[in-house]
C-alpha positions as CSV (number, residue, x, y, z in Angstrom):
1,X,23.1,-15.4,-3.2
2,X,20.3,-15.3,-1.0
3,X,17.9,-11.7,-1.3
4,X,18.0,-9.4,1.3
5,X,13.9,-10.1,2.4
6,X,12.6,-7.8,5.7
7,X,10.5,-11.0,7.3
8,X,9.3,-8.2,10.0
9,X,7.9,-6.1,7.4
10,X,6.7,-8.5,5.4
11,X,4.2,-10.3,8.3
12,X,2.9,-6.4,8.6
13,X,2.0,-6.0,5.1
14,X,0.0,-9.4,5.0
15,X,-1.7,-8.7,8.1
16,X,-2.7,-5.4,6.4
17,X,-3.7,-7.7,3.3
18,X,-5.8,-9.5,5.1
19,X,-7.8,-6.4,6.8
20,X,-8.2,-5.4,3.4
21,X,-9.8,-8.9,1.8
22,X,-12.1,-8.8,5.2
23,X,-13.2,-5.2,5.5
24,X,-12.6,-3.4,1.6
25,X,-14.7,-4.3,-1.3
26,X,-12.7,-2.0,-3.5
27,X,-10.3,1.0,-3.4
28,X,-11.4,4.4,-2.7
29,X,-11.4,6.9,-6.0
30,X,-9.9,10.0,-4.1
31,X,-8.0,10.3,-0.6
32,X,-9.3,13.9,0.9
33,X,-6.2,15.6,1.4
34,X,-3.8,12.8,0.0
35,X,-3.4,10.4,3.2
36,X,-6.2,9.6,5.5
37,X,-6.1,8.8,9.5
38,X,-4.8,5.5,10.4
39,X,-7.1,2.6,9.4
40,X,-5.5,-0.6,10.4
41,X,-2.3,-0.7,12.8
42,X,-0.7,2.3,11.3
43,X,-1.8,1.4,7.3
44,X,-3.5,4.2,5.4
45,X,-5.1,5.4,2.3
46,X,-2.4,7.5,0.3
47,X,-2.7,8.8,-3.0
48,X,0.8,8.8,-4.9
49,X,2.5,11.9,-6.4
50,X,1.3,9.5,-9.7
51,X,-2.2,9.9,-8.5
52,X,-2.5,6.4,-7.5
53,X,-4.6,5.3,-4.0
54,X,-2.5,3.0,-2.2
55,X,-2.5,1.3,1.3
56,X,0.5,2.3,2.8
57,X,1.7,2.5,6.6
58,X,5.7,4.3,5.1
59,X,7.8,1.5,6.1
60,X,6.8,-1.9,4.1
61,X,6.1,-2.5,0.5
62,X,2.7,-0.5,0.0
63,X,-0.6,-2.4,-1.2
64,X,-2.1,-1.7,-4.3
65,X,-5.3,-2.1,-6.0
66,X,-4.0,-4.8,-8.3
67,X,-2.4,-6.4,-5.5
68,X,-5.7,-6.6,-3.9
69,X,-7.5,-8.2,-6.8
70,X,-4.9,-10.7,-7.4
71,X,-4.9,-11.9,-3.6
72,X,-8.5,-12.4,-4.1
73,X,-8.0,-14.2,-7.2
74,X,-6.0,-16.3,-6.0
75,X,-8.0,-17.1,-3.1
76,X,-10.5,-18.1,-5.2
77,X,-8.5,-20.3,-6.9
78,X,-7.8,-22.1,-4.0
79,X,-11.1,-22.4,-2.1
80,X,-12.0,-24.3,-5.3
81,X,-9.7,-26.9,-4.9
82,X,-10.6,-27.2,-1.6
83,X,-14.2,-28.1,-2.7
């Protein structure tokens, strides 16, 4: 059985992952008033009811700030195979 996967949703969340790995050295420590103005096509900072800051635009799968460090990890990886 194949998984229900949201394609759409998922394009929008690694467009926003790729604003972040261009513009975002790291996560900010607090969100004034728990969600800030839009930063990139509707995406947001938003800090959980857990207390966690998130990039989040309410419809895909949020970004977090071990998501972030593992895409750029990863990257990593491959740029040095491509040396």
């Amino acid at each position: 059985m194949t998984p229900n996967i949201n394609y759409k949703y998922s394009v929008f969340r690694e467009d926003a992952m790729e604003y972040l790995l261009k513009n975002v050295e790291q996560f900010p420590k607090e969100v004034p008033g728990k969600i800030s103005i839009s930063i990139f096509q509707g995406w947001r900072w938003v800090e959980s009811l857990e207390g966690e800051i998130i990039f989040a635009d309410c419809i895909s799968p949020c970004i977090t700030a071990k998501d972030l460090q593992e895409r750029r990890e990863q990257t990593v990886e491959l740029w040095g195979c491509l040396k």
